[in-house]
N, C-alpha and C positions, 0 to 999 in steps of 0.2 A: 504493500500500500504506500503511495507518495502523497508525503505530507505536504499541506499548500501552506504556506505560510504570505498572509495578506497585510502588509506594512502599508499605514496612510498615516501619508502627512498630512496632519490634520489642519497645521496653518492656513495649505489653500485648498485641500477638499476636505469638506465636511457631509461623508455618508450621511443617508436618512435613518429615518427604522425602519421604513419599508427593504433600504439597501441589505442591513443588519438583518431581514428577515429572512432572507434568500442563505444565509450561512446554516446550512441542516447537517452537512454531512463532517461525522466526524473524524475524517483527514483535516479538516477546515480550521487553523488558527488564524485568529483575526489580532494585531498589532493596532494600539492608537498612539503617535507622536503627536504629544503636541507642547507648545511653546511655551514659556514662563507666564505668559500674559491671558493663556486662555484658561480660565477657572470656575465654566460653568459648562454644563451638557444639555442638551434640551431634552424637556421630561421623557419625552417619548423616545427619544432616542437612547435616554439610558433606562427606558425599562426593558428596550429590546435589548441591548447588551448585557440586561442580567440572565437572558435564556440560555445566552451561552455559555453560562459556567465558568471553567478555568480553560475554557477555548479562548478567552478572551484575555490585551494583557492593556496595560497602560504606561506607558513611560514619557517621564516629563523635562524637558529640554532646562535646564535652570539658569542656561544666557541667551541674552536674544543676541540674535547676528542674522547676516544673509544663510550660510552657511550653517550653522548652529545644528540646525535640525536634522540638515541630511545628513553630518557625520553623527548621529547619535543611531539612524538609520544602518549608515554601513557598519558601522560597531556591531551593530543587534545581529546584522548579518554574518557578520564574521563569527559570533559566539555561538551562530544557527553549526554554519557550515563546521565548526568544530566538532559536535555531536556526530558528526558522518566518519568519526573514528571506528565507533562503533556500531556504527551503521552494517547488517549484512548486506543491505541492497546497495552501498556504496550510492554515489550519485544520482538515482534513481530515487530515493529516500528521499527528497525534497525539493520542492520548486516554491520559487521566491516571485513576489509581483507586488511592485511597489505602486500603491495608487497616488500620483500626484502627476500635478500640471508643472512640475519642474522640468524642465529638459536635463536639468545639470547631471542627475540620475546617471543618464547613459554611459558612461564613460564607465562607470561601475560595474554598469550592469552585463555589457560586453565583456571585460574582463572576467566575472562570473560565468558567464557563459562559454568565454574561451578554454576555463578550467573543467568543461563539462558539465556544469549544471544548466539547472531549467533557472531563468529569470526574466522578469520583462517588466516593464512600465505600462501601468494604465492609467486613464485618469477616473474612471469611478471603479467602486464595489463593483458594479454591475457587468461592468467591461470584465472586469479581473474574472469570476465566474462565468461569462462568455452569454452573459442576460440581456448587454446592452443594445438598442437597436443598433444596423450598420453605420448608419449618419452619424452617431457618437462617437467612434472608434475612432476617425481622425482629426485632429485640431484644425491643420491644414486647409480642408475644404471649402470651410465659408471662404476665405480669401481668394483661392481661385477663382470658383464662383461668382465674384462681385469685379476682379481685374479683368475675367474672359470678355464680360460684355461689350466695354466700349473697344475692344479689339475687335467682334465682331460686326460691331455696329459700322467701323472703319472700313474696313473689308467690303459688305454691300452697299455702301456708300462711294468707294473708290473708281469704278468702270465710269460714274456722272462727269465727271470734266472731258471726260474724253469725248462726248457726243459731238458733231461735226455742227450742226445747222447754227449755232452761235456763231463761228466763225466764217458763215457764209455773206453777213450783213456787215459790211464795212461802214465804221464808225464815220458820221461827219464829224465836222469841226467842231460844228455847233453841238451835236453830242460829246463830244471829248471835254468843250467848255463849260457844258453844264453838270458834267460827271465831276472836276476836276474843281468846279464850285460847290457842290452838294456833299464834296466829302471833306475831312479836317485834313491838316495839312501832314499832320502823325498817320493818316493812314496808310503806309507805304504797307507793300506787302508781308513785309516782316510782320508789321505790329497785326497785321491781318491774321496771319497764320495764328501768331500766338495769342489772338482772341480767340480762335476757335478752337483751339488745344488745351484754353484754361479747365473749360471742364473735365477733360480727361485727367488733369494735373491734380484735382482734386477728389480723385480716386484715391482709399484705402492704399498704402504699401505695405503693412501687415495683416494677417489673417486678424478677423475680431476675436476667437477667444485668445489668440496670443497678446492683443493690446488690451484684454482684462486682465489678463495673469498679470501683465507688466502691471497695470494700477496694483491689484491686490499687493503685489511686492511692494512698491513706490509707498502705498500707506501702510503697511505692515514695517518697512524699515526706517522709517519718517514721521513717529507718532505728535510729534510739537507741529509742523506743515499740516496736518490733516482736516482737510475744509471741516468747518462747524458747523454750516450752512448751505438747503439745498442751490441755490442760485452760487455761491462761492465755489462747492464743487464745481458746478458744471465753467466755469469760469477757467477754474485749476485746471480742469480735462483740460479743456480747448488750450489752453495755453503750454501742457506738458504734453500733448500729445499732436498739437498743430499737423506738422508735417508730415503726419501719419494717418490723422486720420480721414475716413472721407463726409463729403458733406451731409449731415444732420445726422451723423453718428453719436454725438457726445448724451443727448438721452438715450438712445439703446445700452451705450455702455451706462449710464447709472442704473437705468432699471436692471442691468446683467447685476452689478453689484448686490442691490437690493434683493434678486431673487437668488441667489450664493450665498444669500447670511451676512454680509461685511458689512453692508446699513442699514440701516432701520430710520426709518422715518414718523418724526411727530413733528406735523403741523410742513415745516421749514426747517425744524432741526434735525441734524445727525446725531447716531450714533452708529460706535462699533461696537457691536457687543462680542465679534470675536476676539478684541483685544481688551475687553473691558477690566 
């Protein structure tokens, strides 16, 4: 029998109970990391992790940092992979899957894997058990998705200049002079191009849930910066994320926050109560 061993970092994903209720079989140990600063569980979610007994563990990171948490991670791993001393199944005996939206993981995780074991990165419960729909499995996605369009918007758009009957009516004078009055004097064709390129310029350059992880990181290691207020966040977005993101994304990403756990809303105010 190969034991799962399910390590989340709880700073940026936080299972449900419903996640926690899908853990029945008992190869299944479940790992909770999490931070100095988070010191509460939501009810339902710690009534579902008393079902699990001593399947279940908790360890608490006691400095904050960026890194902090994921070397408490690899520790835990390494004290796992120790036990495969006496393991008779050798490598077979355990496979490792860390839920979180870190990438830094990897580099880890590979090395583990290059020594023969089972290891992988997910970002929920659900994934790690093999529950989650297909569209959750990659972060990726949505960013493709929203760059692809105005590329192919370009593309059926491109054959139009080339249509001939424009070029068959030769311009008079008096048309050149009234064309050459009717437009500003900046309109050379440069500034032409690049009026009709600005929309494309303000296209997304990161996938959206990778420019929430970044906020999540940004307030989780920045607690004094942390907008108070809903109109100031969105202010902070637009301003730390500018050239990233695309137009009228800055409420999607706070409602992304909102529905993650990181705020909570009364009235106008913030709170975190993951770092409470």
């Amino acid at each position: 029998m190969t034991i799962t061993h399910i390590l989340v970092d709880f700073e940026n994903t936080q299972p449900s109970a419903d996640d926690v209720a899908l853990l029945r079989g008992p190869d299944q140990r479940l790992w909770i990391f999490r931070g100095p600063s988070q010191k509460k569980y939501d009810v339902e979610f710690a009534e579902a992790l008393l079902t699990l007994g001593d399947r279940v563990h908790f360890i608490k990171c006691e400095k904050s940092g960026r890194n902090a948490l994921d070397m408490h991670i690899a520790f835990q791993m390494g004290r796992l992979l120790g036990d495969l001393t006496q393991a008779p199944d050798g490598p077979q005996a355990f496979a490792f899957v860390v839920v979180s939206r870190d990438t830094d993981y990897e580099p880890l995780l590979q090395y583990v894997r290059a020594q023969g074991y089972a290891a992988r990165r997910v970002i929920s419960v659900r994934e790690a058990l093999g529950t989650a729909p297909a569209q959750a499995t990659s972060v990726a996605k949505p960013g493709r998705s929203r760059t692809a369009a105005p590329t192919t918007a370009a593309k059926t758009r491109a054959p139009a200049p080339k249509t001939k009957p424009t070029r068959k009516a030769p311009a008079t004078k008096k048309t050149k002079a009234a064309a050459k009055s009717a437009s500003p004097k900046s309109a050379s064709p440069q500034s032409a191009a690049k009026s009709v390129a600005a929309p494309a310029a303000r296209a997304a350059t990161e996938p959206f849930d990778e420019l929430v992880d970044k906020t999540i990181d940004r307030l989780r290691d920045h607690p004094r910066n942390r907008p108070t207020r809903r109109d100031r966040m969105e202010s902070w977005l637009a301003s730390h994320l500018r050239s990233k993101l695309a137009s009228g994304e800055v409420p999607a990403i706070v409602a992304a926050l909102e529905k993650r756990g990181v705020v909570t809303f009364t009235g106008n105010k913030i709170e975190y109560p993951l770092w409470a």
